[in-house]
Structure formats: C-alpha cells, structure tokens
C-alpha positions as CSV (number, residue, x, y, z in Angstrom):
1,X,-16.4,-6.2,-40.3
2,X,-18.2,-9.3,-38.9
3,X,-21.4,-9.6,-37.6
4,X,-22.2,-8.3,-34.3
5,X,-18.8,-6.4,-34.4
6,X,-19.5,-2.5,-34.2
7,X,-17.2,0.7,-33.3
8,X,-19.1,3.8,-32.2
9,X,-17.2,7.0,-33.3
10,X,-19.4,10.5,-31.8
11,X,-19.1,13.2,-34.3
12,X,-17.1,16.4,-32.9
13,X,-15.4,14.1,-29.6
14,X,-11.8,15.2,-31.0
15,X,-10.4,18.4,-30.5
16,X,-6.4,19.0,-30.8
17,X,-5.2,22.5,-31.2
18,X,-1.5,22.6,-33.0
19,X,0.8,25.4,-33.2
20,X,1.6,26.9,-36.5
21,X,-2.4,27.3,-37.5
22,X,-2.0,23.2,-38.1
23,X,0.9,23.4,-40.4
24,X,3.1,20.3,-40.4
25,X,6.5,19.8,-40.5
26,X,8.6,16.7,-42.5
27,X,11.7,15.2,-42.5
28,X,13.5,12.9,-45.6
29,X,13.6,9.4,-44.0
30,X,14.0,6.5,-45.3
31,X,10.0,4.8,-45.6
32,X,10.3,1.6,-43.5
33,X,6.5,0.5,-43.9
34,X,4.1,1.4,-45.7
35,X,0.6,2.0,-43.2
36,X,-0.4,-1.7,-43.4
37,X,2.6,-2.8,-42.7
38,X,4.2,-3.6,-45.9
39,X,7.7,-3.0,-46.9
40,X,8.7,1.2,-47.4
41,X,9.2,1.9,-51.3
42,X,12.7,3.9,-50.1
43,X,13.0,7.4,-48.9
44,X,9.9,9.9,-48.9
45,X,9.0,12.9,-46.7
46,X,7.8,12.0,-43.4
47,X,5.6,14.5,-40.8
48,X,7.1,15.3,-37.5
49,X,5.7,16.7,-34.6
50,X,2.6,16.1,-32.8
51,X,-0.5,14.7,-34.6
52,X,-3.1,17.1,-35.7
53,X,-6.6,16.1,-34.9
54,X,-7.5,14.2,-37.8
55,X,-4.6,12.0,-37.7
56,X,-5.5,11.3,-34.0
57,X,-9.2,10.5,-35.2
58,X,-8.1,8.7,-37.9
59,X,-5.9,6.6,-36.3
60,X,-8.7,5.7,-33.8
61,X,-10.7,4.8,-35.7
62,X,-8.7,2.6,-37.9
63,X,-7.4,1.0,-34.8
64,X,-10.7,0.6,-32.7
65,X,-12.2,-1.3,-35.6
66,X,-9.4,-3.7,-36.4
67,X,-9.4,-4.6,-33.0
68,X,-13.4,-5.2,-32.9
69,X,-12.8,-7.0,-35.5
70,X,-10.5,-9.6,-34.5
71,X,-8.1,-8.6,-36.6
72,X,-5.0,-8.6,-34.6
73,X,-2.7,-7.9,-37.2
74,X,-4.2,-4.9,-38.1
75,X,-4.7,-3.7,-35.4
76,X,-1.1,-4.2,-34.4
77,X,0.2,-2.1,-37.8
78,X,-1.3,1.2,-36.4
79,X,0.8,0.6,-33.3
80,X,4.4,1.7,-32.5
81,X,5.1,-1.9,-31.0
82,X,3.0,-3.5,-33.8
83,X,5.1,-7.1,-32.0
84,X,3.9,-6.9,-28.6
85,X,0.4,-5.3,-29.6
86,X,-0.7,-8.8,-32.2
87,X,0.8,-10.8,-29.5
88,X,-1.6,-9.0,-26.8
89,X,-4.7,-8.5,-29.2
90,X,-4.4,-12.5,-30.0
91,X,-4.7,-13.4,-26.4
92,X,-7.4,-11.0,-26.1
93,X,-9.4,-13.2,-28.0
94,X,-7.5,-16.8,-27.8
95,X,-6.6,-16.6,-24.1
96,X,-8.9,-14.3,-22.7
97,X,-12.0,-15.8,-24.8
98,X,-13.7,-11.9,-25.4
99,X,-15.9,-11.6,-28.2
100,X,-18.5,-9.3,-29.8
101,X,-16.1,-6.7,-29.0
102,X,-17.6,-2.7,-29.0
103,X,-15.3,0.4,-28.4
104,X,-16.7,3.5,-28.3
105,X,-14.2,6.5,-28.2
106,X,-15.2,9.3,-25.7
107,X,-14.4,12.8,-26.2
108,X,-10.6,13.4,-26.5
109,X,-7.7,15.6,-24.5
110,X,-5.1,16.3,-27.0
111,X,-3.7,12.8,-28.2
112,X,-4.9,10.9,-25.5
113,X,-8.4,9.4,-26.6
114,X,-10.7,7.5,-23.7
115,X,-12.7,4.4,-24.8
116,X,-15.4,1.9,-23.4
117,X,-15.1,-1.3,-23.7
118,X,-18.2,-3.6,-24.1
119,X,-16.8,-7.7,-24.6
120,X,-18.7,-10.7,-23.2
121,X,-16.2,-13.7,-22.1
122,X,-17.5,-17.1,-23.3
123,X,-16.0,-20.4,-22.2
124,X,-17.2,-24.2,-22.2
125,X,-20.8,-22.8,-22.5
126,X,-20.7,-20.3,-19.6
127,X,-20.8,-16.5,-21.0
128,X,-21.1,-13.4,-19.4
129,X,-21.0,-9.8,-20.1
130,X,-17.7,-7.9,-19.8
131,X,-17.3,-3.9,-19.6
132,X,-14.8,-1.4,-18.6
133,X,-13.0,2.3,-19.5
134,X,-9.7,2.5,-21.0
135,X,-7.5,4.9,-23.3
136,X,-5.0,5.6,-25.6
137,X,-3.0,8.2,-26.5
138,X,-1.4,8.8,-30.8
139,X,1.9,10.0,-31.1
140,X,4.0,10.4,-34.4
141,X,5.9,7.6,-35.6
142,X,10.0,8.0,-34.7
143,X,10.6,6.7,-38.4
144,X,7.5,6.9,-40.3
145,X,6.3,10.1,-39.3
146,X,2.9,7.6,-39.1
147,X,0.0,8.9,-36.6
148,X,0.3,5.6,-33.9
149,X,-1.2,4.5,-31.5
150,X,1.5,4.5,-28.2
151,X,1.5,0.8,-27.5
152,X,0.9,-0.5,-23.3
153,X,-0.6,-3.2,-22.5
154,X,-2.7,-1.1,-20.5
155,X,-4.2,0.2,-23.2
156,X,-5.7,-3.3,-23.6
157,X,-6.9,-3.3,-19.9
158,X,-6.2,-0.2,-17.3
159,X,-5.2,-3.7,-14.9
160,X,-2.4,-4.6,-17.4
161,X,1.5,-3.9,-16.7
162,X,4.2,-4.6,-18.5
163,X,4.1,-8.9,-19.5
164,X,0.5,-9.2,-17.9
165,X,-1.9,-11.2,-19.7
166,X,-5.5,-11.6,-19.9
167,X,-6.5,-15.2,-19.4
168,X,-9.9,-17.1,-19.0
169,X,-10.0,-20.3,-17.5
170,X,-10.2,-22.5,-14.0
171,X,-9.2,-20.1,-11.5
172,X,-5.2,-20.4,-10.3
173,X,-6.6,-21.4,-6.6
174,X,-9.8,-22.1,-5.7
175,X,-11.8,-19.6,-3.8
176,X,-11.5,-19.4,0.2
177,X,-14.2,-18.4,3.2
178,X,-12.2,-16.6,5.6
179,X,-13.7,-16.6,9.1
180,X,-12.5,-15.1,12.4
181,X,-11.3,-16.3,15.6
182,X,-15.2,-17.3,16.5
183,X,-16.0,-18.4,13.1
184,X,-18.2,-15.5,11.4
185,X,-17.5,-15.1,8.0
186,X,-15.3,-12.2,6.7
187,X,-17.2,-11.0,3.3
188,X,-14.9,-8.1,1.4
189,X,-18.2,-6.0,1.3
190,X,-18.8,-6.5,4.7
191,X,-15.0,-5.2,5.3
192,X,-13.8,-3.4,2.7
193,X,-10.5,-3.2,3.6
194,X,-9.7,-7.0,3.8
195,X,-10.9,-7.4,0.6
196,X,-7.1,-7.1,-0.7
197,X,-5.7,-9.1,2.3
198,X,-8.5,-11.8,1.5
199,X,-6.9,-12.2,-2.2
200,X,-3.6,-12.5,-0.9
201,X,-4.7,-15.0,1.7
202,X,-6.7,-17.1,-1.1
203,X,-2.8,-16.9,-3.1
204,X,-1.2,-18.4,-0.8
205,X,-3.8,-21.2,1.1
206,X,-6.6,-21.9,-1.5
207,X,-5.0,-24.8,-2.6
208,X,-4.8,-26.4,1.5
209,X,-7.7,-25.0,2.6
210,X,-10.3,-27.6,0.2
211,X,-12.1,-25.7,-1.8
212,X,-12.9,-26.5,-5.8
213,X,-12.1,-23.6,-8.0
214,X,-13.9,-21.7,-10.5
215,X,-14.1,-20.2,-14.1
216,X,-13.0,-16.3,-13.6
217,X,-11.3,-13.8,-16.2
218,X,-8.3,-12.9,-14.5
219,X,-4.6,-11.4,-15.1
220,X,-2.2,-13.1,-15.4
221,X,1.2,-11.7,-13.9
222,X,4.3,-12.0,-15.5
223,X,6.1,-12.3,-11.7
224,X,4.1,-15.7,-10.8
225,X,4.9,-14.9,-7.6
226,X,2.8,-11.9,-7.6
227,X,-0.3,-14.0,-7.8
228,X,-3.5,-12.6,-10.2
229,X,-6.0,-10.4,-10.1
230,X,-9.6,-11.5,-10.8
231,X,-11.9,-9.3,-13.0
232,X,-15.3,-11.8,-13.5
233,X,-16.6,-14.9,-12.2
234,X,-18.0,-16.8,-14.5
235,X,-18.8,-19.9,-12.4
236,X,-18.2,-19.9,-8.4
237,X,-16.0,-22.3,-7.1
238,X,-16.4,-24.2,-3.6
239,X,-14.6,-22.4,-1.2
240,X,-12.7,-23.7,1.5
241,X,-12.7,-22.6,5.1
242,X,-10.0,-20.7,6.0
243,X,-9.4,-19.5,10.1
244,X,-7.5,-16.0,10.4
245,X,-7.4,-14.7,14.4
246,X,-9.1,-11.6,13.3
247,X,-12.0,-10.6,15.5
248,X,-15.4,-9.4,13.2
249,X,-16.3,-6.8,16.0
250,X,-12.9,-5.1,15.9
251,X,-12.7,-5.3,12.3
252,X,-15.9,-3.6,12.2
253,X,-14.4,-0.8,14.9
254,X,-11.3,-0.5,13.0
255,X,-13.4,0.3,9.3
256,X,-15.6,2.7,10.6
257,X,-12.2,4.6,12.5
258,X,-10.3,4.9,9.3
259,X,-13.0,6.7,7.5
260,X,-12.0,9.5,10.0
261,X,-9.1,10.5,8.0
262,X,-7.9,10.1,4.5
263,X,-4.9,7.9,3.5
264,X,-5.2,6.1,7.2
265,X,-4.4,2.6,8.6
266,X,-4.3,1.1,11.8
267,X,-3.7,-2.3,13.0
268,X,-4.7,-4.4,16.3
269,X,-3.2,-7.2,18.1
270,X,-3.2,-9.3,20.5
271,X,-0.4,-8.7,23.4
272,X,-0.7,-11.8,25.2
273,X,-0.9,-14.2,22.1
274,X,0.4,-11.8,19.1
275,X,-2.5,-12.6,17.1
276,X,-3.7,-9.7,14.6
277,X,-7.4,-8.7,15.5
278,X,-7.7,-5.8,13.0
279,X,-6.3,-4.7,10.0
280,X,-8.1,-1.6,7.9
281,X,-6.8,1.0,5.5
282,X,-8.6,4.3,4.0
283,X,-6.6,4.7,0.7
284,X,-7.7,5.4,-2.9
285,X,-5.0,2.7,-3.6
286,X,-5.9,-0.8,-2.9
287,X,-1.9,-0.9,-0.9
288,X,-1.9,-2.6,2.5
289,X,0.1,0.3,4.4
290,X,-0.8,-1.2,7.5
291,X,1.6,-4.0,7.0
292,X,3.7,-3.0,4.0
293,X,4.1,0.7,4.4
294,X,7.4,2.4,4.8
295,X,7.4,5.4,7.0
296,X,8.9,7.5,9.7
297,X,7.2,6.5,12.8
298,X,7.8,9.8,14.5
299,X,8.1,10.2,18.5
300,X,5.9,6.6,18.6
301,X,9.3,5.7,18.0
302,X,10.6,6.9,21.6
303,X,9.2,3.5,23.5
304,X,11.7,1.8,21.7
305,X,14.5,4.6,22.5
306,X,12.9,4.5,26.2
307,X,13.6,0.9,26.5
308,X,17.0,1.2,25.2
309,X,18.3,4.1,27.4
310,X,16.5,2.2,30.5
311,X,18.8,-0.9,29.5
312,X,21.5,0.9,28.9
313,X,21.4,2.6,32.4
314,X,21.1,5.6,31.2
315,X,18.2,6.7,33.0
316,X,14.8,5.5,34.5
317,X,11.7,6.6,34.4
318,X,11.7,8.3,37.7
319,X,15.1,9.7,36.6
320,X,17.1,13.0,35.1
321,X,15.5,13.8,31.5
322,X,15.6,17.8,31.1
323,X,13.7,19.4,28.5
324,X,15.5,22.5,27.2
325,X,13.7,24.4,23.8
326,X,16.9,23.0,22.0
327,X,19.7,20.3,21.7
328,X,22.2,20.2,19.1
329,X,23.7,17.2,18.0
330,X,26.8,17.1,15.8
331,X,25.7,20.6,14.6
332,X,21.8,20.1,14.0
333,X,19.8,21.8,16.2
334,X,16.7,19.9,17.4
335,X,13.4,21.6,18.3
336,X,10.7,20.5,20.1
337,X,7.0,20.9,18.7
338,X,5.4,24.2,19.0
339,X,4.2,25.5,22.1
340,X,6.1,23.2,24.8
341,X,7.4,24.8,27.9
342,X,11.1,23.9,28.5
343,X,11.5,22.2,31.9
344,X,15.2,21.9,32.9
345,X,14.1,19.8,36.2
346,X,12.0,17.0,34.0
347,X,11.7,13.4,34.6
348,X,12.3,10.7,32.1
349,X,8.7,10.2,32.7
350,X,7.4,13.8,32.0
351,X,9.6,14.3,29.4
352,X,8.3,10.9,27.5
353,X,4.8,11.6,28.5
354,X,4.9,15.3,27.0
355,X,7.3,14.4,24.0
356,X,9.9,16.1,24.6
357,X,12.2,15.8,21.5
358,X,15.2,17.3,23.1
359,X,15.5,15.4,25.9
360,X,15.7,12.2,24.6
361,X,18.6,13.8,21.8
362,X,20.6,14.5,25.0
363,X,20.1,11.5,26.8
364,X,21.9,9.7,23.7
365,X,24.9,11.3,23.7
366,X,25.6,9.4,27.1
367,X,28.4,7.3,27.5
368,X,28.0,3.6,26.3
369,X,25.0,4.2,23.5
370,X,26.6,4.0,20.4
371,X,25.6,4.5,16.6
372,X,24.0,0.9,16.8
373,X,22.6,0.9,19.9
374,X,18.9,2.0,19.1
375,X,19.5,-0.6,16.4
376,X,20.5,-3.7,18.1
377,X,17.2,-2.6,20.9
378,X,14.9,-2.7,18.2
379,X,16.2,-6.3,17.1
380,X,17.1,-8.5,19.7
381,X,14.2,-7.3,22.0
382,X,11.2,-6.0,20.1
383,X,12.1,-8.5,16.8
384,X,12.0,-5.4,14.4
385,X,14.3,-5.4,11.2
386,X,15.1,-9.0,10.5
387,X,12.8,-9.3,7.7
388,X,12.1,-12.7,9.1
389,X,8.5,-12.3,10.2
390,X,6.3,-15.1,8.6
391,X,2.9,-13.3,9.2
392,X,0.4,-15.2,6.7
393,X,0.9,-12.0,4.1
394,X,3.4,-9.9,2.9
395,X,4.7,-7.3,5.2
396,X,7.3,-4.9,6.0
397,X,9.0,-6.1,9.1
398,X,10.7,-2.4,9.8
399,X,13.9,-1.0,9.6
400,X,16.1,0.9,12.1
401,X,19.3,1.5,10.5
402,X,22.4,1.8,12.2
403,X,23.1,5.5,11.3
404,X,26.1,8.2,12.3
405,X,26.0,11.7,12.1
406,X,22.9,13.8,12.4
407,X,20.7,10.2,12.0
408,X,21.4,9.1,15.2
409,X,19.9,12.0,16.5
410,X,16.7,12.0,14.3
411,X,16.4,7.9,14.4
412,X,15.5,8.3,18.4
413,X,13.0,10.6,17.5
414,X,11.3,8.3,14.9
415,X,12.5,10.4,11.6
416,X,16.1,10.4,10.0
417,X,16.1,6.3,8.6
418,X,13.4,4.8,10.7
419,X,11.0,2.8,9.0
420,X,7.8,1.1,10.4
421,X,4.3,0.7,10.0
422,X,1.4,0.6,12.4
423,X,1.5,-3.2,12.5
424,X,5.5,-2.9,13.6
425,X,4.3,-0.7,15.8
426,X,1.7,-2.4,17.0
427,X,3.4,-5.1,18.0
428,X,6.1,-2.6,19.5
429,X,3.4,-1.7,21.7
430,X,3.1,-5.5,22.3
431,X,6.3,-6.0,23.6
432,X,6.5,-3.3,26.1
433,X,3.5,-4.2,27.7
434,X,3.8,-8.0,27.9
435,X,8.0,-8.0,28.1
436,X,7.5,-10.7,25.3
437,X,7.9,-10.1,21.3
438,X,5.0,-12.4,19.6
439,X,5.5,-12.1,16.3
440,X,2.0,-11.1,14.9
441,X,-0.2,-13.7,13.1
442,X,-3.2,-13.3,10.7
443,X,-3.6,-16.9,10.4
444,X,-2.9,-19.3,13.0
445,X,0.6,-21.4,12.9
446,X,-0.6,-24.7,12.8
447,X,-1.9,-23.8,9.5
448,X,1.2,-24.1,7.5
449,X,3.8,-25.3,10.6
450,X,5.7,-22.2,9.2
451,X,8.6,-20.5,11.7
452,X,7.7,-17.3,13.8
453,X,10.3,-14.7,14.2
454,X,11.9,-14.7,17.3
455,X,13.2,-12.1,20.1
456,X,14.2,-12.3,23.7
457,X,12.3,-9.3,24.8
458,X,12.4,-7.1,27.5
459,X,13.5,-7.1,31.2
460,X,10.3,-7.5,34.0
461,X,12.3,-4.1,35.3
462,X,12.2,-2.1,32.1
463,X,8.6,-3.2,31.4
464,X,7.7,-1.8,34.4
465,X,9.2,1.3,33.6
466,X,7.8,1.9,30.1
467,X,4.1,0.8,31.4
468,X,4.1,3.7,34.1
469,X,5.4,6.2,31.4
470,X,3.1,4.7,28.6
471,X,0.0,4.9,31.3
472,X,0.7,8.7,32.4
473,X,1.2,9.7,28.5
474,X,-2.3,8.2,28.2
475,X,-4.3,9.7,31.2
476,X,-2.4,13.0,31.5
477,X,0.0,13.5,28.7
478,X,-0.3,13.9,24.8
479,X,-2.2,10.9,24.5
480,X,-5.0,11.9,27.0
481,X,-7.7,13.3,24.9
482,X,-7.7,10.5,23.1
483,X,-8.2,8.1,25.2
484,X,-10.0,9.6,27.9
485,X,-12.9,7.4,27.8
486,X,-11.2,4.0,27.6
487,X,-10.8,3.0,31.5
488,X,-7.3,2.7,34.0
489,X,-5.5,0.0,32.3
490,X,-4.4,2.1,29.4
491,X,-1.2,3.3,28.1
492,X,-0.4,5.3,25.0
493,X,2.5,7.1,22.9
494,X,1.8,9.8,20.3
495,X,4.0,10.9,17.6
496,X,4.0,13.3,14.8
497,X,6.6,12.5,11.5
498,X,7.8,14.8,9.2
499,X,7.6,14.1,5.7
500,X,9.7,15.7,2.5
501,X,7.6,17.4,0.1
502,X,4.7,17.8,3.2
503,X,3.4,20.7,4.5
504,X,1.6,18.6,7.0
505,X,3.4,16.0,9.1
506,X,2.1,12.3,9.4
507,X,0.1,11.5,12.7
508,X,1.2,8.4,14.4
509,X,-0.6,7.1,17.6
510,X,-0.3,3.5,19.3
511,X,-1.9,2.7,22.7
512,X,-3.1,-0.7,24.8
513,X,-6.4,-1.4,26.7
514,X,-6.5,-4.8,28.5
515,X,-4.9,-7.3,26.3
516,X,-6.0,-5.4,23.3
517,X,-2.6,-3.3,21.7
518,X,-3.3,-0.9,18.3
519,X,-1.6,2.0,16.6
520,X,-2.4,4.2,13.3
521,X,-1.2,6.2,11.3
522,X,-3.0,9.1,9.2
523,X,-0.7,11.0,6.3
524,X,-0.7,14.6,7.0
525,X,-3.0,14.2,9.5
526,X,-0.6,16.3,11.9
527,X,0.1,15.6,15.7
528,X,-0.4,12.4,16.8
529,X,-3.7,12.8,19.0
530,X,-5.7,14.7,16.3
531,X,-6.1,12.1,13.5
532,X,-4.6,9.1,14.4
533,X,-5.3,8.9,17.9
534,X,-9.1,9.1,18.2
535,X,-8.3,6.0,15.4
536,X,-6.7,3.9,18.0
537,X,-8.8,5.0,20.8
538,X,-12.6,3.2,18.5
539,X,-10.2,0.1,18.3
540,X,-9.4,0.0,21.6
541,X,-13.0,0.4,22.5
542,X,-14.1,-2.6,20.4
543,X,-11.7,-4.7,22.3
C-alpha cells in the first residue's frame, strides 16, 4: 500500500446474523475465477446464500484497500461487474484527479456496509480537500458463490447513476450572477430554493451571458442534455450577469411561506406582463414541483371549467347552478366535501364560491359540452397542454386530457386525468383576470429571441364573470380566511385533490392581488385554505 494511502477498519462495526446457527450451504458449479480474477481450475463447491459476517468484513476490507490504493483492478475483482467497476475506479483517479484516498467503514446493517470517504482533488497546481458518505452492500456471487461487493456507480459517489462519471476540469459553462428585475443579486443561500433553478439557468445561458469558467469536480451525465452537477470549486470562474424577472422581495415572501408546510411550492407571476416573480419549494428532494410537478389540481381546476361552461352558454355567473349532496354521472356518484349544506336554488356564483362539486358535475352534462370540451378551453384560451411553453427552464406545461366515461366528470373537478402545477396554475389565474394568456417567463425574451407559447384568451364578458365569482370566493367564500387581510382587489379559488395511496388530500390554493397572480400547493396538506392558502395569501402580501 503506498504512502499516504490508509483504510480504517473499527473492530466489532459488523454484525450479520444468519439462519442455520451460520451454517452455509454449497452448490457444484463450475469455478469461473479464481478470487483475483484468474481463470477457475474447473468445477468445485461453491456457497450459496447470503454472506455471513466475515465474508462481508472480509470483502470490505479487501475492497476498501485496493481502491485506496489505486489499484483499480483489484478492486474491480471483488466486484460482481468487475468491467464497469475498473472502468469507474480508473476515472476516479485519471478523470476525476482524487488522491490520498481514506475509507473508513462505519458500523454495518446486515450486508450493506456505510463508508467515509476522505480524497483531496488536485489539478494544474490547485488542490483541495474532498469528503463525503457512501455505502455498499456484499452479496454472494451468482457463479462463484464469491462474497462481492454489489457493483453501482453510486457506490463510487451517492450522486452517481447509471453512465455518470466523475470528472475534474474547466467547468462545462462558466458560472452566472443571476439578478432580478431591479438588479439585486439572487445568492442560493440567500434563497434556497433557486439554488436548483440557478443551476439549470447557468446550463443553459452561461455560455451567452460572458462569464469565464472555473476548475470544479463535477458529474458528468451520461444524457448531455441533462447538464452536471457540481460537487467542489476549485478555482471560481468570472461570472456573467444574467437578468431573470424575478422580484428579491417576493422571493423572500414566497421562502419564508413554504416553510409553513412540508412538501410545498408555490409560484408568482405577473398578470399583466406574465413574468415569473416567485418560484420556492419545501421538499427534501432538490425537484422543482412548482414548474415540473405532475398533479391533480383539485376544485382550483373549476376557473377553467367556469370559463368553459360561461362560453359554452351554459350558464353565468348570476345564473342556475344547484347544489344537491349528490350527482351521479355515468354511474359514479359525486360528493361534495364534508359538511356543505345542499342548496337547490344556488347561483353559479355561490356554488363556485363555496365549491360545490356537484354542481358543476351537473352543469356538464348540458347539451353542447362534449368529452373535449374542458380540453379544447384549457388550450386555445388559457395555453395549457401544448407542451410548447419556452419558459427559461424545464417545466411541465399541464395536461387536460380529453377523457369519456367517469373522467369527464372528475376532470371538471380537478382530479380524474388533470395534471398541472402551481405555475400552470398560476398563470390560469393570469388569464382569467387579465382575459390574456402570457406565457410565463423566468428570464426575459430578448435574452435568447426564443418563441412564447401562444393563446387567444378569454372573452372581456367571461372575464368579467369569473372576476366577480373569483372576488366573492376570496372575501366571503372558501378562500376568505385566507385572504382576509389582503385589500378589495382580490380574487381567489381553493381546491382540495385527492391522491391514491393518501390519507390526506393535497391542498391547492391560487388567488390575485393587484397585478400580482400566485397559487400553491401543499401535499397532504388537506383543504385548500389550511395549508396552501395562507401560502398564497404572504406572496400576495409581498406584492
């Protein structure tokens, strides 16, 4: 073992209890290698089952030292892909430029064995220390009946999926200085939650937006398209100035909101321009469900429905919308949420403003909506479901399905195939208020000259409409409480989406204040005003 190489092995760390008072089984198999690798001398008895606790220790340790060592190869040879693992232990080294390697094993859980990681990365005279947690877990060899090490390449790196790659060098883009709309700087641990959005904006303009890059360990996708992941800096790059339309002081708002309620997101715009002011998430993930998630909207859905039935001629705000405790539709039954009063002589108004599932079920069994009705509403006039939006980042541009049956039902309600996310819905919110669909923005369009989505939007007549029902939902309907303390120019919808496999349904909430739009959502966060609407309502205050 070199110099400087060491591998720390705690007396007593591994513990593995196996059946049969540690008695092993074995099976006649012809002996393909030998345990470095050489050529098998023909058939011998092999063990099966699962390795006792000194062939997981062993193993360990054999393998944690060849790979301190250098020694690829060997390393490799107490793997089950002894192939991929030389090819990823090489780069380690070659690509990744990590030496004075230490691994220290920490204490075991059956065959799966925890280790630290100490490295330092040195390149073109720059070094710098390197340390992180990883594990692996021994199984028995399928032909060898060898104690192995079960090969990932996460067991080189926890970051590491299948064709990653550890790689030092000049950074793929050069670092960027995001600012907002007034030009204060957007610093990840100022706002945590852009942090991932700020890496995906760097992706895709670092290269336009003049900065100089670095030297940073980073990994290297096998889908270029996905971009890297930085782990260290070695030497800072210049970074280019990069406008976004986000606003610092609504950013702020929408941070401190989301802490309200685990696995939460919420998203602001701008109606009048469709600029994004906000974006935040709470998740233990580092996934971007404000713009990428995939969810059931629930009753938030119901200002697009509202829009369609209006167009339709259905109804009007002032008009017929009874509330019965049930409506069946093609033989499901549809319930409202617990507690509401049936009212037979309800308004569309009242019945939007309280939620009232079953109203809005029987209001699209009327002659002329059809099974794509709600469908074509959501794309021609609010832009939703062409997956056309060119926003500056990836996102999920919604989905309302054309759907017969029981879905047609449950889509006007915001559950059966519906799919958005609180910036779709955002932006819904948008378009009712304004009568115009502006795509949203995170960074301006002169940036790149790239094409906006496009939709023609609403009529002046059924903006009106959906205004006065969005403004008496917010000042004496479900959306009150929330947003009793924002002013008179306020409108709101509140929704609450049932989830398989949750007790607890989602809470949805979206809302407007001046030319400020927002809406959140809050997993099993439950009706829409609890969780996600005092969310929407500290946005709306910022702006």
């Amino acid at each position: 073992m070199r110099k400087g190489v060491k591998v720390a092995l705690v007396g007593g760390v591994f513990t593995v209890m196996v059946g049969g008072a540690g008695y092993g089984a074995y099976s006649l198999v012809n002996d393909v290698t030998g345990d470095d690798g050489s050529p098998g001398s023909g058939p011998v008895a092999v063990k099966t089952g699962p390795p006792t606790g000194d062939e997981v220790r062993e193993t360990t340790r054999k393998f944690l030292a060849a790979w301190a060592d250098g020694d690829a190869r060997r390393a490799a040879g107490y793997t089950n892909n002894s192939e991929a693992a030389a090819a990823a232990l090489t780069g380690y080294r070659e690509d990744a430029h990590l030496t004075k390697v230490k691994l220290t094993p920490k204490r075991a859980s059956g065959a799966r064995v925890p280790f630290s990681v100490s490295a330092t990365v040195s390149y073109k005279g720059k070094s710098k220390p390197f340390a992180y947690d990883s594990q692996l877990t021994v199984v028995r060899g399928k032909t060898t009946g060898r104690a192995l090490v079960d090969w990932s390449a996460a067991v080189v790196h926890p970051s590491l999926e299948r064709g990653d790659t550890l790689v030092t060098g000049e950074a793929t883009t050069p670092p960027i200085q995001a600012v907002d709309r007034a030009g204060t700087v957007l610093r990840p641990k100022d706002y945590p939650s852009l942090g991932p959005i700020l890496n995906k904006l760097r992706e895709k303009y670092g290269d336009s937006a003049g900065g100089k890059p670095g030297v940073e360990l980073y990994v290297r996708h096998e889908d270029e398209n996905a971009g890297s992941r930085v782990l260290l800096t070695l030497a800072k790059g210049k970074p280019g100035k990069l406008p976004t339309t986000l606003s610092a002081g609504v950013q702020k708002a929408a941070e401190q909101a989301v802490l309200r309620s685990d696995e939460s997101s919420v998203v602001a715009v701008k109606p009048s321009t469709g600029e994004i002011l906000a974006v935040a998430n709470n998740r233990k993930d580092a996934f971007n469900a404000a713009f990428e998630g995939q969810v059931p909207p629930g009753s938030t859905m119901k200002i697009i429905t509202a829009a369609m039935l209006i167009d339709k001629g259905v109804t009007k705000a002032e008009g017929p919308a009874p509330c019965p405790a049930t409506a069946t539709w093609q033989s499901q039954t549809i319930h409202n949420l617990k507690g509401m009063v049936p009212n037979e002589s309800a308004t569309f108004s009242e019945s939007f403003a309280r939620s009232c599932n079953t109203a809005f079920v029987k209001l699209i069994d009327e002659k002329g909506i059809t099974d794509s009705s709600l469908t074509e509403e959501a794309r021609n006039n609010f832009g939703l479901g062409g997956d056309d939006w060119q926003v500056g980042v990836t996102t999920f541009d919604g989905s309302v399905p054309a759907s017969a049956g029981p879905d047609r039902a449950t889509n006007a309600i915001g559950q059966g195939e519906v799919q958005l996310n609180p910036l779709n819905m955002a932006s819904v919110t948008a378009t009712a208020m304004t009568g115009t669909f502006r795509q949203p923005v995170i960074v301006p369009k002169s940036l790149d000259d790239r094409e906006l989505a496009t939709a023609q939007g609403l009529r002046a007549s059924t903006v009106q409409q959906l205004r006065r029902m969005m403004h008496r939902t917010a000042v004496s309907g479900t959306g009150a409480r929330a947003m009793a303390s924002l002013g008179s120019d306020i409108g709101a919808k509140t929704g609450s989406a049932e989830v398989d496999g949750q007790e607890k349904s989602d809470s949805w909430f979206t809302g407007y204040r001046g030319d400020v739009a927002a809406a959140a959502m809050a997993q099993r966060g439950g009706h829409g005003g609890d969780a996600a609407g005092p969310i929407v309502a500290a946005v709306l205050g910022a702006g």
